[in-house]
C-alpha positions in Angstrom: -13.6 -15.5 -14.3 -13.1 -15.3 -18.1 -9.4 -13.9 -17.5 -8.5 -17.1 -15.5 -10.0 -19.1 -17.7 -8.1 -18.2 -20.5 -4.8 -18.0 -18.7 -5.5 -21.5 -17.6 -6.0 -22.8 -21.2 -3.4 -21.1 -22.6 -0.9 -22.3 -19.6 0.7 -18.9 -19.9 -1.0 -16.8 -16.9 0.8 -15.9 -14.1 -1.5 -16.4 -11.5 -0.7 -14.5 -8.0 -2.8 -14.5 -4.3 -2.6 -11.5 -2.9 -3.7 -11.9 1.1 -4.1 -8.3 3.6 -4.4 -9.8 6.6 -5.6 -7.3 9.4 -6.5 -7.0 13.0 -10.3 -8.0 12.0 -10.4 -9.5 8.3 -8.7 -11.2 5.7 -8.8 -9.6 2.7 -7.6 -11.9 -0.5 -7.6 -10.9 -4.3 -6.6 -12.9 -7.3 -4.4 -11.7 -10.0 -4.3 -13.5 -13.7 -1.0 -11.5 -16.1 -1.6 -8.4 -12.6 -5.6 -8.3 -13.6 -7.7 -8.6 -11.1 -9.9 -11.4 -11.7 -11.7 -12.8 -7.9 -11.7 -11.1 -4.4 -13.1 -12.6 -1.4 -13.1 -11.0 2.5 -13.2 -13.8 6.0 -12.1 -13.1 9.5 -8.5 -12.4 11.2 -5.8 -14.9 10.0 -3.7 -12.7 12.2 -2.5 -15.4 14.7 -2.2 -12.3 17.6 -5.4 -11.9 17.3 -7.0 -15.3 16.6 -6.2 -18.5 17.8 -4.2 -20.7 15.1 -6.7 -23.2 14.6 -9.2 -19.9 13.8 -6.9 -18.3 11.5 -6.3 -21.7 9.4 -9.8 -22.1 9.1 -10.3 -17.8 7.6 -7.7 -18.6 5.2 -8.6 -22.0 4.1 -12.4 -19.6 3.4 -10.6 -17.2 1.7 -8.2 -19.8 -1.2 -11.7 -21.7 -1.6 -14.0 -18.6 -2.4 -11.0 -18.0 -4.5 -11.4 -21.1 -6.3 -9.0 -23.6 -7.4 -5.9 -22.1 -9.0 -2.6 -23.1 -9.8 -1.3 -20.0 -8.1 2.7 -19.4 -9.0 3.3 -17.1 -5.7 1.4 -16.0 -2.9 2.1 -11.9 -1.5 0.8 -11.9 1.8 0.9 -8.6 4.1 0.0 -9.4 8.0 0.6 -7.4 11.3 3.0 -9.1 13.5 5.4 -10.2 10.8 8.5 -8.7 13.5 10.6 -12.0 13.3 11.9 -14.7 10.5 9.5 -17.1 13.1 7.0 -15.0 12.5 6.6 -15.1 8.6 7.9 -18.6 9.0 4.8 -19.3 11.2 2.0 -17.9 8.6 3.6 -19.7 5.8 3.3 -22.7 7.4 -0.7 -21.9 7.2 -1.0 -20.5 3.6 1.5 -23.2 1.9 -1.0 -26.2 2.3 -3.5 -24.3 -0.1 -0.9 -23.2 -2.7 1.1 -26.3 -3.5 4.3 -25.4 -5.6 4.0 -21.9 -5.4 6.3 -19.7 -3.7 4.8 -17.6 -0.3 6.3 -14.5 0.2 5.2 -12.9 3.7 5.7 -9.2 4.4 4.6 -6.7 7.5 1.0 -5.5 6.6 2.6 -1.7 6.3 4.4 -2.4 3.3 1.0 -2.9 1.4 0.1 0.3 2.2 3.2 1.9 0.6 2.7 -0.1 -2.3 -1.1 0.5 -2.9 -0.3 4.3 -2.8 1.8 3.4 -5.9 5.2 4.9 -4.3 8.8 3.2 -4.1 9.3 5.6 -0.9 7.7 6.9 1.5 6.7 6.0 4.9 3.4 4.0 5.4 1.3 4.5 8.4 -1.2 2.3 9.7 -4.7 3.3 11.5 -6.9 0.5 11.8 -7.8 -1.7 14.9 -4.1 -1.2 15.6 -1.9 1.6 14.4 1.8 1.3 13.1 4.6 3.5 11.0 7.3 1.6 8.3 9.4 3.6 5.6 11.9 2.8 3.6 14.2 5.5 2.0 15.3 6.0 -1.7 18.5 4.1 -0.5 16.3 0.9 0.9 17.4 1.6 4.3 13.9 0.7 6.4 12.7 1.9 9.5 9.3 1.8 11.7 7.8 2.5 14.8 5.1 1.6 16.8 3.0 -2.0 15.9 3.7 -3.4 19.4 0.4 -4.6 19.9 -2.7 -3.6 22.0 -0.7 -4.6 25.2 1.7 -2.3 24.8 1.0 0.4 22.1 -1.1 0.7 19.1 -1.9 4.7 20.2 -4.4 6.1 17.9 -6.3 2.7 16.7 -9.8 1.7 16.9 -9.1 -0.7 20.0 -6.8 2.5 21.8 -10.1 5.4 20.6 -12.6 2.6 22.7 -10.2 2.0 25.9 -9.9 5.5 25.8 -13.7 6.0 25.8 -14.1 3.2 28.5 -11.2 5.2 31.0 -13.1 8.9 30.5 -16.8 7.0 31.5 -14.9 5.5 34.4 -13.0 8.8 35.4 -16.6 10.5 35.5 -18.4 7.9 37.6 -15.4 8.0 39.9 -15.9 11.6 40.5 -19.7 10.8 40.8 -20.6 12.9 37.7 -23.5 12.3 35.7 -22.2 10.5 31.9 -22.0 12.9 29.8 -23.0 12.3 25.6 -19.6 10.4 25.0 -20.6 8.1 28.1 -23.9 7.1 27.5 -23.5 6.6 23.9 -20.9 4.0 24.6 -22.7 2.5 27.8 -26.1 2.2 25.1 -23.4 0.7 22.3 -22.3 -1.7 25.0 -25.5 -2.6 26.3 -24.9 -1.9 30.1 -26.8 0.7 31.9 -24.0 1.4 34.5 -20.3 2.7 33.9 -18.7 0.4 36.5 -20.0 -2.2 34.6 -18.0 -1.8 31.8 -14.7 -3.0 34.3 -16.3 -6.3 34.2 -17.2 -5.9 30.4 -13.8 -5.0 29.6 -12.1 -7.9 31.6 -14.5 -10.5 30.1 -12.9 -13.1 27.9 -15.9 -12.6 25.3 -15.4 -9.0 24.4 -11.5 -9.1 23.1 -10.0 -6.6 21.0 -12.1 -6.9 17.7 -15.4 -6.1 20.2 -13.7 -3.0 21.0 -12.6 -2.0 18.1 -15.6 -1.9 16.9 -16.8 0.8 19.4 -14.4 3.1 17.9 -17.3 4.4 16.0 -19.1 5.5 18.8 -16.4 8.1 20.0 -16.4 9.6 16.3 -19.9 10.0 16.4 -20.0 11.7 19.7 -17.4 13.9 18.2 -19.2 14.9 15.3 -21.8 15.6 16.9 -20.4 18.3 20.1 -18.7 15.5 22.5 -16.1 17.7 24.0 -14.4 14.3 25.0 -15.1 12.7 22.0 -13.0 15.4 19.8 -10.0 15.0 22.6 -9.5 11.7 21.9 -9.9 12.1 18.1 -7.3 15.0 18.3 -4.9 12.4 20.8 -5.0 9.7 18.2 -4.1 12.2 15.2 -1.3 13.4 17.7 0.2 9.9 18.4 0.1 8.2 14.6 1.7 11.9 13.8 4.3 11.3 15.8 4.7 7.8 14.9 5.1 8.7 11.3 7.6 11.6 12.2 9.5 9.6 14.3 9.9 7.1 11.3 10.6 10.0 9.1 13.4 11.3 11.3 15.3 8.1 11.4 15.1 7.3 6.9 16.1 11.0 6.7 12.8 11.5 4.5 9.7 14.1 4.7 7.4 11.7 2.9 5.3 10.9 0.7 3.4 9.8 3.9 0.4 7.3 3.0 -2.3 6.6 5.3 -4.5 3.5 5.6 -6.3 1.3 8.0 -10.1 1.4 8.4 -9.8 4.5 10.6 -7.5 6.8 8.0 -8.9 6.0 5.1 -12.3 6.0 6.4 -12.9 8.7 9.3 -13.2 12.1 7.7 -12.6 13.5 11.2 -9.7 11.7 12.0 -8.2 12.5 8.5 -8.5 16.2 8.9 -7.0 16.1 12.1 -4.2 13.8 11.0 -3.0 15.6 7.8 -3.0 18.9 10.0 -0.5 17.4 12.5 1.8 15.6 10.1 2.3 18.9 8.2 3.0 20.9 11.3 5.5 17.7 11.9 6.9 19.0 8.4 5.9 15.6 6.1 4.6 16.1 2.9 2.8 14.3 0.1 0.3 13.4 2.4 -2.3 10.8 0.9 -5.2 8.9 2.2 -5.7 5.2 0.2 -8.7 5.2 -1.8 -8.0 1.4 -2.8 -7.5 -0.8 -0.2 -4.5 -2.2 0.5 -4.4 -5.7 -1.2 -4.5 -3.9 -4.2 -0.5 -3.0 -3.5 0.2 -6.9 -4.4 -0.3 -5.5 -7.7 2.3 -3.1 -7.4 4.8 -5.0 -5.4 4.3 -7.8 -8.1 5.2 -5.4 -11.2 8.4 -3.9 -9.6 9.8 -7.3 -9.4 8.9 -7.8 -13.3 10.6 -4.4 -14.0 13.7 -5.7 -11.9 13.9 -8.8 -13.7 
């Protein structure tokens, strides 16, 4: 790290931690003067998803692989960040490793906006859970959906696998052979029977990463014929449409919308479907992250400089 070193010697680098913390991973990067200069990826310090103890122990991973830096502030996105408790809570896990610096937490959306470079816009999340946030050239913010697997998160990885699950069940409840969808999930689960996967799903060892994770399997089907497969493809595209028009409605904006999340940025299928429904909702400037999302610390770091 040749750029650290020399900000370090010289005593004039500002030094910033950038963490994206998602459903799944923690994704940190290291900025010397806003040059990238160290990245390093752990598990979930999402406390929703992970127990506390779990999360500590990700992040303390993440500030050693790092290094040792006199970090002056700390940008970190997470889901879940809904209440001043909330940001109050993760702060309270980061601070310990950052002595001195100041820890700015934010909702994990806002990353998005600011990795797709834009001061505006509305930012939509599909990833192991899916969620919409805007803001409006007057600041006024807005977002929809993010409530969690419990009670939302239409169009994630976790909501493509339950959906999966429910259509193999449906089938064996009408005593129909499974059909390519169905047996490619009951193979990716290792069970030989659909009614198993009741018990599978219940089990307290298979939680919402391990079915996130069989997202992939209802893409593939897709892609390759699954009738099913392509419905709940085209139902996921339909709900984060709607969550990003319903976000649009209430900034009175039409975009830029910018997509990220493992699924948009990385599910060709699910992007073609997606851009088709938000332009029939009427949203434009329609873009799909090629960076991933940490990278909007960057961003968010340099509008503050050109504040002042």
């Amino acid at each position: 790290m040749d750029i650290l070193r020399g900000a370090q010697s010289s005593g004039s680098g500002q030094i910033i931690i950038g963490l994206d913390i998602g459903g799944t991973k923690t994704h940190g990067l290291l900025l010397v003067d806003g040059v990238p200069a160290g990245e390093a990826v752990s598990g979930s310090a999402n406390v929703q998803n992970v127990a506390p103890a779990q999360a500590a122990a990700n992040l303390a991973e993440i500030f050693t692989a790092l290094g040792s830096v006199p970090a002056n502030r700390v940008i970190a996105g997470s889901g879940g960040i809904d209440t001043a408790d909330d940001a109050d809570a993760l702060r309270a896990l980061i601070s310990p490793h950052v002595p001195g610096a100041a820890v700015d937490v934010i909702h994990d959306t806002r990353l998005i906006l600011a990795a797709g470079q834009t001061p505006a816009g509305i930012a939509l999340i599909a990833g192991t859970g899916s969620v919409a946030w805007g803001l409006n050239p007057t600041g006024e913010e807005a977002r929809c959906g993010g409530w969690g697997y419990l009670l939302g998160d239409e169009g994630s990885a976790y909501w493509m696998a339950r959906e999966a699950v429910r259509h193999a069940l449906r089938r064996f409840n009408l005593r129909q052979q499974p059909d390519e969808l169905s047996a490619a999930l009951l193979t990716a689960c290792s069970v030989t029977d659909p009614e198993q996967l009741i018990a599978l799903f219940h089990d307290t060892g298979t939680g919402r990463r391990y079915w996130a994770s069989k997202a992939s399997v209802v893409f593939d089907a897709a892609t390759q014929g699954s009738a099913a497969g392509s419905e709940i493809v085209a139902a996921g595209a339909r709900h984060l449409a709607g969550l990003a028009a319903d976000t649009a409605r209430l900034l009175d904006i039409s975009g830029p919308v910018v997509v990220g999340g493992g699924l948009g940025m990385y599910q060709p299928l699910l992007r073609d479907r997606l851009r088709q429904d938000l332009e029939r909702a009427g949203l434009t400037g329609i873009r799909f992250l090629e960076q991933d999302p940490v990278h909007g610390v960057r961003y968010l770091a340099a509008q503050d400089v050109q504040r002042g």
